[in-house]
C-alpha positions in Angstrom: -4.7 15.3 -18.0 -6.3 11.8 -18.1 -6.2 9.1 -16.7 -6.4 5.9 -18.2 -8.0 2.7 -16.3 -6.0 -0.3 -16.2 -9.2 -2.4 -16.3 -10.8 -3.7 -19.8 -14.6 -2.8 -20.1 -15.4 -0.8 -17.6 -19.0 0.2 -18.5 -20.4 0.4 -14.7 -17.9 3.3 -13.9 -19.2 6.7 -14.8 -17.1 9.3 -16.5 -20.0 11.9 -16.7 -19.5 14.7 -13.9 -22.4 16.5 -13.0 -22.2 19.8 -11.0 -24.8 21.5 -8.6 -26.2 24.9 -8.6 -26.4 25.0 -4.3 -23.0 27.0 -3.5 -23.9 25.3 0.4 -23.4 22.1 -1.1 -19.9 22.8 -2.4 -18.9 24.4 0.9 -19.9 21.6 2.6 -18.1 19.4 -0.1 -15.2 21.6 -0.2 -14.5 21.0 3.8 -14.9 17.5 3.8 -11.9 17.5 1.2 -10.0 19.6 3.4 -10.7 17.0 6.6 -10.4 13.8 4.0 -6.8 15.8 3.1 -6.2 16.2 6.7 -6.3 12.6 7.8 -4.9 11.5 4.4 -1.8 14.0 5.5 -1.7 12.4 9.2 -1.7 8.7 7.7 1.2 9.5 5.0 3.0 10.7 8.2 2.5 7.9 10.4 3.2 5.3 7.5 6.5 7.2 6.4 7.7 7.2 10.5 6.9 3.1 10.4 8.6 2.7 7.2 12.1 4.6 8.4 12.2 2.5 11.4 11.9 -0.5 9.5 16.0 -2.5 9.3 18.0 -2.0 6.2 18.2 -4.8 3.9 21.1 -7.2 4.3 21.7 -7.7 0.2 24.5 -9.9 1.3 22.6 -12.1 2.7 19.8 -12.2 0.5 22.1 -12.9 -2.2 23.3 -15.8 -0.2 19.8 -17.8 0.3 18.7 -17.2 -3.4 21.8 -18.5 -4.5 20.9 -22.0 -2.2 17.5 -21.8 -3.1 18.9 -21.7 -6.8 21.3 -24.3 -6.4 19.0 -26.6 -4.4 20.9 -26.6 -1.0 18.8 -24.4 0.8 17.2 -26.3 3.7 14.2 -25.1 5.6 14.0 -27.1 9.2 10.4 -27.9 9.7 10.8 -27.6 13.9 11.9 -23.7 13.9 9.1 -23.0 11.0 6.7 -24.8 13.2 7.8 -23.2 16.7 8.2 -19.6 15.4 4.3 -19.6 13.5 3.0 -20.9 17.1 4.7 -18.4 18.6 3.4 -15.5 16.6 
């Protein structure tokens, strides 16, 4: 299966693959895959445990502020903006 690149004119990246006779270089190749997959695997699992603690969406209330923002009545008070990004 290919892959196509979502980038015009991409002459700098290669699509040639060359191989290597030395079977110690594709051991050596073939467990650095196997440690890249490892902490690839460990990542996914940490990212998927941040993102099921993370609060549901209140669609009600999103609706609500696009709706103002829409209709021109949504009001942003400078004072709370201000505090909350000195806060942070």
């Amino acid at each position: 299966m290919r892959i196509a690149l979502n980038v015009p004119n991409t002459p700098d990246i290669s699509t040639d693959r060359t191989s290597t006779s030395s079977a110690s270089t594709e051991s050596t190749s073939g467990a650095s895959q196997v440690d890249k997959f490892s902490t690839d695997s460990v990542s996914l699992n940490s990212l998927s445990a941040q993102a099921l603690q993370l609060p549901e969406v209140r669609h009600d209330k999103v609706d609500q502020v696009r709706q103002q923002i829409a209709d021109g009545s949504y009001k942003v008070d400078a004072q709370k903006t201000a505090a909350a990004m000195l806060a942070a």
